[in-house]
N, CA, C and O of each residue as an XYZ file, in Angstrom:
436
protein
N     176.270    111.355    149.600
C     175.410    111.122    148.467
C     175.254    109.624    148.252
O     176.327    109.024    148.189
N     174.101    108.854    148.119
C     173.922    107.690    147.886
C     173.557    107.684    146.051
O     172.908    108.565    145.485
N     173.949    106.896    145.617
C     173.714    105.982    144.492
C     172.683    105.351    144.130
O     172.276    104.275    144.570
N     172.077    106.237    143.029
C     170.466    105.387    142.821
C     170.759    104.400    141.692
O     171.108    104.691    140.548
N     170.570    103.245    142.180
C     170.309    101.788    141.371
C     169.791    102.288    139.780
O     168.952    103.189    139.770
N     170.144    101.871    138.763
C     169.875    102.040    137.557
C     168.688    101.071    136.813
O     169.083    100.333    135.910
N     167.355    101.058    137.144
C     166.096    100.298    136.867
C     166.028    100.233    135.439
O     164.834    100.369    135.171
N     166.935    100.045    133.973
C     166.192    100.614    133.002
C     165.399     98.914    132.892
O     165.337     97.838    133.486
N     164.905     99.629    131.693
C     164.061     98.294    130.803
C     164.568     97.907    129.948
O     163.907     97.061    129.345
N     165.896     98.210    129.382
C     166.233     97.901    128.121
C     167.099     96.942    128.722
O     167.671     96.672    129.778
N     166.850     96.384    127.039
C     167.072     94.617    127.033
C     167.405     94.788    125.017
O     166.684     95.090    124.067
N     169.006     94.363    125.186
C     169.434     94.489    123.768
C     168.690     93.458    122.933
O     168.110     92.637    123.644
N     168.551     93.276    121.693
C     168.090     92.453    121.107
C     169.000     91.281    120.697
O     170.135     91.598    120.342
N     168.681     89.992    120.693
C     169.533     88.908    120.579
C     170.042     88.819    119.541
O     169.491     89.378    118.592
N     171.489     87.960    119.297
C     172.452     88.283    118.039
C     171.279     87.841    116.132
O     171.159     88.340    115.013
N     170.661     86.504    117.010
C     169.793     86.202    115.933
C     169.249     87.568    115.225
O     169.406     87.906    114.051
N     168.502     88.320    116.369
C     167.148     89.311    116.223
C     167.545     90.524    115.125
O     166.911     91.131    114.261
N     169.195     90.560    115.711
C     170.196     91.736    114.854
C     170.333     91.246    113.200
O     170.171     91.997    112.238
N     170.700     89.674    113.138
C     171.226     89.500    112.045
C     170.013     89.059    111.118
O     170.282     88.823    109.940
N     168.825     88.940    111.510
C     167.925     89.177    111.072
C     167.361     90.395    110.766
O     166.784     90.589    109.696
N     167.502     91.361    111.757
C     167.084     92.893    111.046
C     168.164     93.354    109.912
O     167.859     94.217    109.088
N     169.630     92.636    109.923
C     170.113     93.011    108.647
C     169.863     92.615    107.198
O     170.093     93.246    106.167
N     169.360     91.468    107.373
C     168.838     90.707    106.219
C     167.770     91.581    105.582
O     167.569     91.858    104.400
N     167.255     91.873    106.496
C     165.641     92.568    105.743
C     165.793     93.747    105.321
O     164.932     94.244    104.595
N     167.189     94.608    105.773
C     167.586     95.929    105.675
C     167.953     96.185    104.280
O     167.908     97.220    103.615
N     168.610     94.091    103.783
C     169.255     94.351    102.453
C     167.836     93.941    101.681
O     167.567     94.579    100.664
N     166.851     92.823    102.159
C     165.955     92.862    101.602
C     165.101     94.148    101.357
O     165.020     94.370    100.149
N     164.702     94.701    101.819
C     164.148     96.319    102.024
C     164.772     97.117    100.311
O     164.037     97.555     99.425
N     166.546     97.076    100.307
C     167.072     97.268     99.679
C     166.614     97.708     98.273
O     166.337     98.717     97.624
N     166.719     96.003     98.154
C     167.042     95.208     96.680
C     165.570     95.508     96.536
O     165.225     96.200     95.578
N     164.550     95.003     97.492
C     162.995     95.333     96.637
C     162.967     96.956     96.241
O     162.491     97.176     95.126
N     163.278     97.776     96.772
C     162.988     99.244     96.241
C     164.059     99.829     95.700
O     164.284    101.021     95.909
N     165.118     98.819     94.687
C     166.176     99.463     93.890
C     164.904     98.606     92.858
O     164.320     99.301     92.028
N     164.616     97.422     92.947
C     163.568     96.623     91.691
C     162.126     97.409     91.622
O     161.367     97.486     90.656
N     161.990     97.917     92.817
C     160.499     98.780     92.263
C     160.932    100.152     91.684
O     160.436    100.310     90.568
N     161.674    101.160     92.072
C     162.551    101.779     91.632
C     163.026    101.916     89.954
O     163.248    102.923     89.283
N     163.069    100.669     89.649
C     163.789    100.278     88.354
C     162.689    100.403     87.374
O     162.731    100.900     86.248
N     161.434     99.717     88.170
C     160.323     99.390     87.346
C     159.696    100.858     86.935
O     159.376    101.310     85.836
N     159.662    101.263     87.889
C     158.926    103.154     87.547
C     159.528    103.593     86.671
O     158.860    103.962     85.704
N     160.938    103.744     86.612
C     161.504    104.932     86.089
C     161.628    103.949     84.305
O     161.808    104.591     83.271
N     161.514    102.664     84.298
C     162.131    101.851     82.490
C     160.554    101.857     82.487
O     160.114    102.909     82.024
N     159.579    100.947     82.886
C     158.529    100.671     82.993
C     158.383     99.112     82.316
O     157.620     98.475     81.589
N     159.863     98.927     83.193
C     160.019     97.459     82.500
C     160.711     96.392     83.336
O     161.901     96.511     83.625
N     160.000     95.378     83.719
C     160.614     94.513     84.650
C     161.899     94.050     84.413
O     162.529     94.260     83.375
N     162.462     93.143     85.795
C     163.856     92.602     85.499
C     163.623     90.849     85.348
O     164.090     90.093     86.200
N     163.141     90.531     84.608
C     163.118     88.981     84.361
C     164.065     88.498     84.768
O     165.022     89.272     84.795
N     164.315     87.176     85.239
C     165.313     86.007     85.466
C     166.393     86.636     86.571
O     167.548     86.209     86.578
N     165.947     87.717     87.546
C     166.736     88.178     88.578
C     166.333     87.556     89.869
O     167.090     87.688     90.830
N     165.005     86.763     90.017
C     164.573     86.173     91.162
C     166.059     85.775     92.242
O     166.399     86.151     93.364
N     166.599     84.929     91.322
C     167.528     83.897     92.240
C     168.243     85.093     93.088
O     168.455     84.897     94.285
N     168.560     86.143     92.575
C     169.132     86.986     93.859
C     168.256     87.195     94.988
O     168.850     87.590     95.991
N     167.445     87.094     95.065
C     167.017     87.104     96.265
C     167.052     85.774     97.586
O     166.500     85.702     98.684
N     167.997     84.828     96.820
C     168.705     84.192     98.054
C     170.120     84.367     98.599
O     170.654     83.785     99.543
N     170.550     85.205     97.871
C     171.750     85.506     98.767
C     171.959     86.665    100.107
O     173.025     86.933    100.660
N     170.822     87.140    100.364
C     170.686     87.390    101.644
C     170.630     86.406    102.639
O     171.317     86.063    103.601
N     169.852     86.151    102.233
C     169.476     84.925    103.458
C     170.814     83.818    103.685
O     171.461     83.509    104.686
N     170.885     83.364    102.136
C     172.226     82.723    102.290
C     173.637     83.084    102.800
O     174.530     82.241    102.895
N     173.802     84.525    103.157
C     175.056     85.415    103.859
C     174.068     85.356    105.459
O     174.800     85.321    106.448
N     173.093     85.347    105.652
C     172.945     85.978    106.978
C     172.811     84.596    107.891
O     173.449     84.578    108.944
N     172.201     83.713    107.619
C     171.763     82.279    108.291
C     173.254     81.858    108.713
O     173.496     81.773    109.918
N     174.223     81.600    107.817
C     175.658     80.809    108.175
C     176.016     81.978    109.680
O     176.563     81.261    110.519
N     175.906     83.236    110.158
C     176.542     83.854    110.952
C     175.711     83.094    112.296
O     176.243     82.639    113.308
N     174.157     83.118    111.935
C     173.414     82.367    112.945
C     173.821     81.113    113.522
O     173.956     80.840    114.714
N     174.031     80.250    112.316
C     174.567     78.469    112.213
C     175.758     78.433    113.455
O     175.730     77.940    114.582
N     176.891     79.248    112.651
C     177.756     79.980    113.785
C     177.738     79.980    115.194
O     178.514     79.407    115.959
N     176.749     80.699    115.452
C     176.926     81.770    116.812
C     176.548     80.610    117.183
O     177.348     79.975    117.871
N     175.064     79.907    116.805
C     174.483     78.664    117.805
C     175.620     77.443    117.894
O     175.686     76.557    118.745
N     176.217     77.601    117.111
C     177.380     76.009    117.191
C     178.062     76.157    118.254
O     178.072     75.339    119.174
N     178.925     77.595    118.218
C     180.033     78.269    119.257
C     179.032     77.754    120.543
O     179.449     76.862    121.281
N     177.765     78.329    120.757
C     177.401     78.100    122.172
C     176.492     76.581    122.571
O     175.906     76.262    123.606
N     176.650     75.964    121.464
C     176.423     74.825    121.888
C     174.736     74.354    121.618
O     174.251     73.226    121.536
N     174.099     75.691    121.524
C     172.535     75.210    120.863
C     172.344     75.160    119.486
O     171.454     75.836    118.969
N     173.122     74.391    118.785
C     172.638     74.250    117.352
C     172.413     72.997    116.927
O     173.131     71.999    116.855
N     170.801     73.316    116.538
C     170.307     71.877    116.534
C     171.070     71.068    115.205
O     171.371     71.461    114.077
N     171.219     69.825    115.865
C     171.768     68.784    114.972
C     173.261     68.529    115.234
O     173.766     67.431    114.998
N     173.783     69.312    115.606
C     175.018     69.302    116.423
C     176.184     69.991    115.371
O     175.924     71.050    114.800
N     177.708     69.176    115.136
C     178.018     69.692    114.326
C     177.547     68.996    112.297
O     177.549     69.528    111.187
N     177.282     67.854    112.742
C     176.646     67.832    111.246
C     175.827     68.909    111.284
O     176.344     70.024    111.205
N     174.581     68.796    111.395
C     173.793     69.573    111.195
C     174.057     70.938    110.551
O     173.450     71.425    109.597
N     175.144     71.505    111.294
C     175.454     73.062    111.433
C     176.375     72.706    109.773
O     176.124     73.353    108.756
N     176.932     72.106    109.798
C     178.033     71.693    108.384
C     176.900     71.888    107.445
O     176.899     72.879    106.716
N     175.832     70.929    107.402
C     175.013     71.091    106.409
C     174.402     71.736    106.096
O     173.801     71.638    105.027
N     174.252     73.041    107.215
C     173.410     74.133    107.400
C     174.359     75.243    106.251
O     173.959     75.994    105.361
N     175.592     74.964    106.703
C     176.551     76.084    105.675
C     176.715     75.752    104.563
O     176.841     76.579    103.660
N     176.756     74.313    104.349
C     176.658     73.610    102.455
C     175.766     74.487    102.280
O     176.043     75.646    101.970
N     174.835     74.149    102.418
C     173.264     74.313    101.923
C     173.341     76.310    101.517
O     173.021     76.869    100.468
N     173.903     76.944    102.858
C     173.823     78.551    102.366
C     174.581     78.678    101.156
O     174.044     78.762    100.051
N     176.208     78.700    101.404
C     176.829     78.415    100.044
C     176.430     78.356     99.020
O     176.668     79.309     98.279
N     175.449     76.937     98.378
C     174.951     76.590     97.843
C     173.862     77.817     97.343
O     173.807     78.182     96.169
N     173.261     78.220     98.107
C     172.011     79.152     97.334
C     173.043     80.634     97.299
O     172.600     81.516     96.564
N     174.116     80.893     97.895
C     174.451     82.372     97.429
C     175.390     81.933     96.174
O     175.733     82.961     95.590
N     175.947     80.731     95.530
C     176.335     80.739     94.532
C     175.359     80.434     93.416
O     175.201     80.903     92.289
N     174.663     79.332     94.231
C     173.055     79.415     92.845
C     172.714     80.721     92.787
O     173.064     81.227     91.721
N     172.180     81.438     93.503
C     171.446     82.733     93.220
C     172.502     83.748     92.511
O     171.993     84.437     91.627
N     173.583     83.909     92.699
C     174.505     84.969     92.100
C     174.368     84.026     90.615
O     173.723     84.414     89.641
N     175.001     82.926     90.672
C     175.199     82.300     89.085
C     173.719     82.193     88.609
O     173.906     82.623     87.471
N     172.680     81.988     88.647
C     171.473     82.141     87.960
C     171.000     83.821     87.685
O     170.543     84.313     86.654
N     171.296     84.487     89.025
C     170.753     86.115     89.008
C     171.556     87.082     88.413
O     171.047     88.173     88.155
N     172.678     86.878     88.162
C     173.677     88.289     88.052
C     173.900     88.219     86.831
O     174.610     89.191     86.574
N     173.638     87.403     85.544
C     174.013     87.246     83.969
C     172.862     87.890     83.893
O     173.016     88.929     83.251
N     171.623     87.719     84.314
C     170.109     88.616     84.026
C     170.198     89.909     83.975
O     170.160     90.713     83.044
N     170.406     90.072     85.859
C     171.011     91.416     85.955
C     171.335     92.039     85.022
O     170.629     92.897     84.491
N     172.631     91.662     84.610
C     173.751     92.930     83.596
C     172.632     92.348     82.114
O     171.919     93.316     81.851
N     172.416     91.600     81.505
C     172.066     91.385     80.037
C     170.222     92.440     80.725
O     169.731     93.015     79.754
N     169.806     92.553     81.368
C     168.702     93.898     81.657
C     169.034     95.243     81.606
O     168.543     96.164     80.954
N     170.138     95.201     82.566
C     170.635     96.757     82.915
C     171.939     97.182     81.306
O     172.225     98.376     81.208
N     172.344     96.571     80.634
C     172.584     96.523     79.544
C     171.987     96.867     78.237
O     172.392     97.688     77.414
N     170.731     95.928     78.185
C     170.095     96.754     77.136
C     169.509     98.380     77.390
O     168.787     98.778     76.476
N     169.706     99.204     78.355
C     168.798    100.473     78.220
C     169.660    100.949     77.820
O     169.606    102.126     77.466
């Protein structure tokens, strides 16, 4: 019996491509728990914007990461340092500006 060579086409998607489809999975989320919210009160969530950077701000630092480890991250290691200030920075801005809204909304019903 000979051995037939395995031709597929598949080709995994790159770590970026992944940690980007998770971002949007939580974005996806959060927009249809907020449209969701809106149907059923018929009343928006004011001053919750800023959460919507702490996705991005959890998912970019894993990217910053992976590219440093292999050596393509532009700017080198500053760059990549400032790349993680900077996330930090918006998942604690966005939680400390978004999450007192949050509860003082989901509170009053």
């Amino acid at each position: 019996m000979t051995e037939q060579p395995n031709h597929s086409d598949y080709t995994p998607a790159s770590f970026e491509k992944r940690v980007a489809a998770w971002v949007g999975i939580v974005y996806m989320l959060m927009l249809t728990a907020v449209v969701t919210y809106t149907l059923a009160t018929a009343r928006s969530l004011p001053g919750t914007a800023p959460l919507l950077l702490v996705p991005l701000g959890v998912g970019v630092p894993f990217i910053v990461v992976h590219r440093q480890r292999q050596g393509t991250a532009p700017g080198g290691l500053v760059g990549s340092i400032l790349m993680l200030v900077a996330c930090v920075a918006s998942v604690v801005l966005g939680l400390w500006l978004g999450l007192p809204a949050l509860l003082a909304n989901l509170a009053a019903l």
